[in-house]
C-alpha positions as CSV (number, residue, x, y, z in Angstrom):
1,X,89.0,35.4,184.3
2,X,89.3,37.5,187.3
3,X,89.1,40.6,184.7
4,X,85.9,39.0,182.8
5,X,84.0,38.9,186.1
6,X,84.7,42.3,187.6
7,X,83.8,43.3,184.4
8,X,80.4,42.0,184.3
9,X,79.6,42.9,188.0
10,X,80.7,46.9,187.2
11,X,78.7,46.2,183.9
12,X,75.8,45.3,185.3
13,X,75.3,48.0,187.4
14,X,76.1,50.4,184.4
15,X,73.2,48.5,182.7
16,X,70.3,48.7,185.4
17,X,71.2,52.6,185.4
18,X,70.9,53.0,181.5
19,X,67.9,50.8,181.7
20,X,66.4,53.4,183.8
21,X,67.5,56.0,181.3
22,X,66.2,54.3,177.5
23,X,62.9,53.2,179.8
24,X,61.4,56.8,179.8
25,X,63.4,57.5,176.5
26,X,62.1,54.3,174.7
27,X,58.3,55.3,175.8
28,X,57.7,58.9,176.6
29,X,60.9,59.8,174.0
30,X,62.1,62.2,176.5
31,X,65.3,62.2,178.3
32,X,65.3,62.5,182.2
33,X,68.5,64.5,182.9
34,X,67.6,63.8,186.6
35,X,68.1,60.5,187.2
36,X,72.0,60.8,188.0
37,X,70.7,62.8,190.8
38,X,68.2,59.7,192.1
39,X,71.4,58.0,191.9
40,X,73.4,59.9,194.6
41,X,70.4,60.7,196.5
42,X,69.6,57.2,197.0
43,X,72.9,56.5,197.6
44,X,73.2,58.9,200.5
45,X,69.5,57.6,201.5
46,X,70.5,53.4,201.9
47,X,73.7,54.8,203.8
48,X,71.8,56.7,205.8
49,X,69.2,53.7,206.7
50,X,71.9,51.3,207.3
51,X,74.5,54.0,209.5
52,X,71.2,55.5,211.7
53,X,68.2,53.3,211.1
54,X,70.2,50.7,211.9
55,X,68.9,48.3,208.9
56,X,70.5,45.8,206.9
57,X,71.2,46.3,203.7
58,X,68.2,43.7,202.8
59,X,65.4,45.6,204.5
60,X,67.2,49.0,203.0
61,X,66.9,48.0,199.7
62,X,63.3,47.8,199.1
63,X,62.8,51.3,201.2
64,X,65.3,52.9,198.7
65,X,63.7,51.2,195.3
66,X,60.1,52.8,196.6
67,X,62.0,56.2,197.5
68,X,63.5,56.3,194.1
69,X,60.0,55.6,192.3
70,X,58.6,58.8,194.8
71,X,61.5,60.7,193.6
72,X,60.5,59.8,189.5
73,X,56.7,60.7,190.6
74,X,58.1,63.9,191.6
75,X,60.0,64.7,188.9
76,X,57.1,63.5,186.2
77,X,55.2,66.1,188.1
78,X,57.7,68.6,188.8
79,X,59.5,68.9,185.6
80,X,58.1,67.1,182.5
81,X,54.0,67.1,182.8
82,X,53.5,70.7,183.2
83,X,55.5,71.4,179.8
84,X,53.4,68.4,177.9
85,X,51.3,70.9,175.9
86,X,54.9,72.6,174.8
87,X,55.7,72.3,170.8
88,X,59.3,72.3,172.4
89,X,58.6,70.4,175.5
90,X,61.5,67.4,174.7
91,X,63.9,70.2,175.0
92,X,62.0,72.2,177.6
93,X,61.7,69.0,179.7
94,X,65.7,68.5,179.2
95,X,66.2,71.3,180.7
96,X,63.6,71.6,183.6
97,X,65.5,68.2,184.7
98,X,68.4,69.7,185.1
99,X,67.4,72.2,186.8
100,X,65.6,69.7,189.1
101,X,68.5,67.7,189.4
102,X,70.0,70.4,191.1
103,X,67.8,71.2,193.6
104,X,68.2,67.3,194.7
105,X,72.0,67.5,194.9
106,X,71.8,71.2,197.0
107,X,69.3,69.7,199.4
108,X,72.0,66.6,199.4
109,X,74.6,68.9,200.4
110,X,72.4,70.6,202.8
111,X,71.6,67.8,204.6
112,X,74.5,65.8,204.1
113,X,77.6,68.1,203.8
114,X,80.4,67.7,200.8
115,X,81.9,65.1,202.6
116,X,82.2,61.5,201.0
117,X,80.1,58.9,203.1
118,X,80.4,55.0,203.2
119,X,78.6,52.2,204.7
120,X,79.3,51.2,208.3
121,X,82.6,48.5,208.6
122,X,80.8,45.2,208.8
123,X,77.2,46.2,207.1
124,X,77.9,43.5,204.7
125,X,79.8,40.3,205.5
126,X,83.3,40.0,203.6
127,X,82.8,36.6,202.2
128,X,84.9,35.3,199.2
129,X,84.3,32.4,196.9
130,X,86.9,31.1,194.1
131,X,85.1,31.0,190.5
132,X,87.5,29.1,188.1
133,X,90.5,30.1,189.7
134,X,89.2,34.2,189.8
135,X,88.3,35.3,193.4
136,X,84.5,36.7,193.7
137,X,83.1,38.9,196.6
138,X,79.7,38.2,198.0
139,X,79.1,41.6,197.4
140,X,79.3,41.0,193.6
141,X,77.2,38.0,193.4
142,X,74.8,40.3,195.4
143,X,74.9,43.2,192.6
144,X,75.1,40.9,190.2
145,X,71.6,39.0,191.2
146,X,69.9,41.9,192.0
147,X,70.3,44.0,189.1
148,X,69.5,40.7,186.8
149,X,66.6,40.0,188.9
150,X,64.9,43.4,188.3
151,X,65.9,43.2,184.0
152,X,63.9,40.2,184.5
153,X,61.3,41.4,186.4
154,X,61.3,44.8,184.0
155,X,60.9,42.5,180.5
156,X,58.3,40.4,182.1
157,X,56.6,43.8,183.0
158,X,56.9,45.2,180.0
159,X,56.3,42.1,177.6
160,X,53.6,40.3,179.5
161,X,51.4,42.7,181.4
162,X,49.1,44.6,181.1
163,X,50.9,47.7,182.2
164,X,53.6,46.8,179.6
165,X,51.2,46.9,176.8
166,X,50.0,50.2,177.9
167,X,53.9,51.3,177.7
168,X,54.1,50.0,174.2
169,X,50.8,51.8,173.3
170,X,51.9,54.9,174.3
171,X,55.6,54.4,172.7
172,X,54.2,53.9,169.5
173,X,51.5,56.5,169.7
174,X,50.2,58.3,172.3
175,X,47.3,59.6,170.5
176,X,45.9,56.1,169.6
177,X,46.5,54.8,172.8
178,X,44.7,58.0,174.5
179,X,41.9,57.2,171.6
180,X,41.9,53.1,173.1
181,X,41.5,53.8,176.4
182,X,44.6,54.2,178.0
183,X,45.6,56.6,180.5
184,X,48.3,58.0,179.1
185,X,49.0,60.1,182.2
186,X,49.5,57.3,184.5
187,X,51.4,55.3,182.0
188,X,53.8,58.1,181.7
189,X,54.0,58.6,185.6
190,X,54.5,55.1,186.3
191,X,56.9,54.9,183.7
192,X,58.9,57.5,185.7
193,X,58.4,55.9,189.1
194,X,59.7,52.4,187.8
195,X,62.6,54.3,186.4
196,X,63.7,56.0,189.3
197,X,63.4,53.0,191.0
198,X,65.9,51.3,188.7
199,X,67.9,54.1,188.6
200,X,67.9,54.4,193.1
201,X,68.6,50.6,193.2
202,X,71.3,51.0,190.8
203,X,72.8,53.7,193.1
204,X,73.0,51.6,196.4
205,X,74.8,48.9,194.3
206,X,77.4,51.5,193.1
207,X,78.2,52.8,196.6
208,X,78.0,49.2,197.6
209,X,80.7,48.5,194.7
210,X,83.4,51.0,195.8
211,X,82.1,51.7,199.4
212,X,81.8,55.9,198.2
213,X,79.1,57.6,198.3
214,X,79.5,61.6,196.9
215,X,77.2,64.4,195.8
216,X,79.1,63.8,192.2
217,X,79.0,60.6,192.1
218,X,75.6,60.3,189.3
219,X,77.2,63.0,187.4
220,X,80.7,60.9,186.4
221,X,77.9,58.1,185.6
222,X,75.7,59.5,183.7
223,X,77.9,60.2,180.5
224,X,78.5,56.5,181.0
225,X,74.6,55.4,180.7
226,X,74.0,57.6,177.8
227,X,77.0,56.0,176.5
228,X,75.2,53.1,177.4
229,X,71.9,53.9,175.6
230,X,73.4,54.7,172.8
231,X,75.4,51.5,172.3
232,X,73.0,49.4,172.6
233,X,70.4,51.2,170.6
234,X,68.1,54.0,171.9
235,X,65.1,53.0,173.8
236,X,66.1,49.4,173.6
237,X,65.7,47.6,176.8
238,X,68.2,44.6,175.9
239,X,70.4,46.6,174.1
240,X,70.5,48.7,177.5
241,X,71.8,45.3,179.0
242,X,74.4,44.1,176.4
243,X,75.6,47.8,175.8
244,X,76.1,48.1,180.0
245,X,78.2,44.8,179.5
246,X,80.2,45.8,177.0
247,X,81.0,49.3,178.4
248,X,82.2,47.3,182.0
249,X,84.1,44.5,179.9
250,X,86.1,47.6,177.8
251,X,86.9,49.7,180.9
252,X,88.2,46.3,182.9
253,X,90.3,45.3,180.5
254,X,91.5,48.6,179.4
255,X,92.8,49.6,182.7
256,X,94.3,45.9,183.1
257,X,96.3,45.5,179.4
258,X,96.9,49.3,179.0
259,X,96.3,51.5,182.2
260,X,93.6,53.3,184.0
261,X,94.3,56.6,182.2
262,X,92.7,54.6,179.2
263,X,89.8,53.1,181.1
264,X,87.1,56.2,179.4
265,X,89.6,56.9,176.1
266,X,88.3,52.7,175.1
267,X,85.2,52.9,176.5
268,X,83.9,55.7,174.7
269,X,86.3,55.1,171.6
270,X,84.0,51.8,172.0
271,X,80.7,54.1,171.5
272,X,82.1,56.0,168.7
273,X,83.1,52.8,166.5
274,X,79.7,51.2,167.2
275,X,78.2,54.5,166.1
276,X,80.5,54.4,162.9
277,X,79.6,50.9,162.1
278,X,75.7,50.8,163.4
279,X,74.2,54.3,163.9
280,X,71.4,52.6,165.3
281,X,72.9,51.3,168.1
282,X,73.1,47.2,168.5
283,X,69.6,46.5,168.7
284,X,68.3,49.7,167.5
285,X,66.0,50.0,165.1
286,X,66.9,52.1,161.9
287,X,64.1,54.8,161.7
288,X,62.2,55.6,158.3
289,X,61.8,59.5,157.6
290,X,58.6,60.1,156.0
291,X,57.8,63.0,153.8
């Protein structure tokens, strides 16, 4: 039981940052290569609030999420919209966000120093609870709640607002939806800022997690959300979810029943059997080539 929950916790963290990932994948079909660099940054940025601005990790939260949807403005701006017209912008915009990416990890270690950083002793209280005999931080129930809060929030968005059908518009074709009315600009660089947003939160939790913060630290993630992605079907926003599950789940019990030098052999010998079985991922849609 003990196992089954840390498993969930790690797995739900995993899913808010692939979320982030298949959002601007699943509409805009491009893949950001710098979010694992809004990860660390915002890392290093809630650390930073809590250690010298003296907030608690509430009020830091919320300053974090909006600094991570600045960052995905910038990088909309910076790295994606100015290769738009491109007949190879996907790959073109791959690389641009890599390059971005690491700009944001030298100004990091610039301003921060190679040095691993945690959060103050006592910025969170060390409260325990017993679940079913398995012992359960209030950190976890914290991560936990968050990151399901915001999947929420995000499918609500998407589903039942008006901004979510302007998503779906433009996923399915920008043209039309330019043709309907909709600002397909501001669709795309809202689609970035919520992503970033995600992907910042998502970033705080980790450090939060293991108490570590390092310039690395979205780097040795990000394999792990296109893992993610990928498992649960790309651009799928629930398959982001059970895929993020699954990946925690394997890696838990691997390092518990066989050892921790197996934790990434049977989580990504997980990816390639799913992608032997369903090359669509689990919820994925199987696409239809036209000719």
């Amino acid at each position: 039981m003990q196992q089954l929950l840390n498993g969930i916790f790690i797995g739900s963290i995993y899913a808010l940052f692939a979320i982030g990932f298949t959002l601007v994948f699943g509409i805009l079909d491009r893949l950001n290569l710098a979010h694992p660099a809004v990860f660390a940054a915002s890392a290093f940025v809630g650390i930073e609030l809590v250690e010298r601005g003296g907030l608690s990790l509430w009020a830091a939260l919320p300053i974090v999420f909006v600094f991570g949807a600045v960052l995905g403005l910038l990088i909309e701006r910076l790295a994606f919209r100015p290769l738009k017209g491109r007949a190879d912008a996907h790959f073109a915009g791959l690389i641009s966000s890599i390059a971005l990416a690491g700009m944001v990890i030298a100004l990091l270690q610039w301003r921060y120093g190679p040095d691993t950083r945690r959060f103050p002793a006592g910025s969170f209280p060390d409260t325990r609870y017993e679940v079913a005999g398995a012992q359960v931080t209030l950190v976890q129930v914290v991560i936990l709640g968050v990151s399901l809060a915001l999947m929420v929030g995000l499918t609500y968005m998407v589903t039942r607002t008006r901004l979510g059908r302007g998503m779906r518009a433009v996923a399915e074709n920008p043209d039309a939806a330019r043709v309907l009315g909709v600002n397909v600009d501001r669709i795309t660089a809202v689609t970035f800022a919520i992503s970033s947003a995600l992907g910042a939160v998502a970033g705080v939790l980790f450090a939060i997690n293991v108490n570590t913060a390092q310039l690395g630290m979205g780097s040795a993630i990000e394999l792990k959300g296109l893992a993610v992605i990928i498992v649960g079907g790309m651009g799928s926003l629930p398959g982001a979810l059970i895929g993020g599950l699954a990946l925690g789940l394997a890696e838990v019990f691997a390092v518990q029943y066989i050892g921790s030098s197996w934790r990434d052999v049977i989580a990504f010998g997980l990816l390639f059997l799913i992608l032997l079985l369903r090359p669509q991922g689990l919820l994925g849609a199987r696409k239809v080539r036209e000719v």
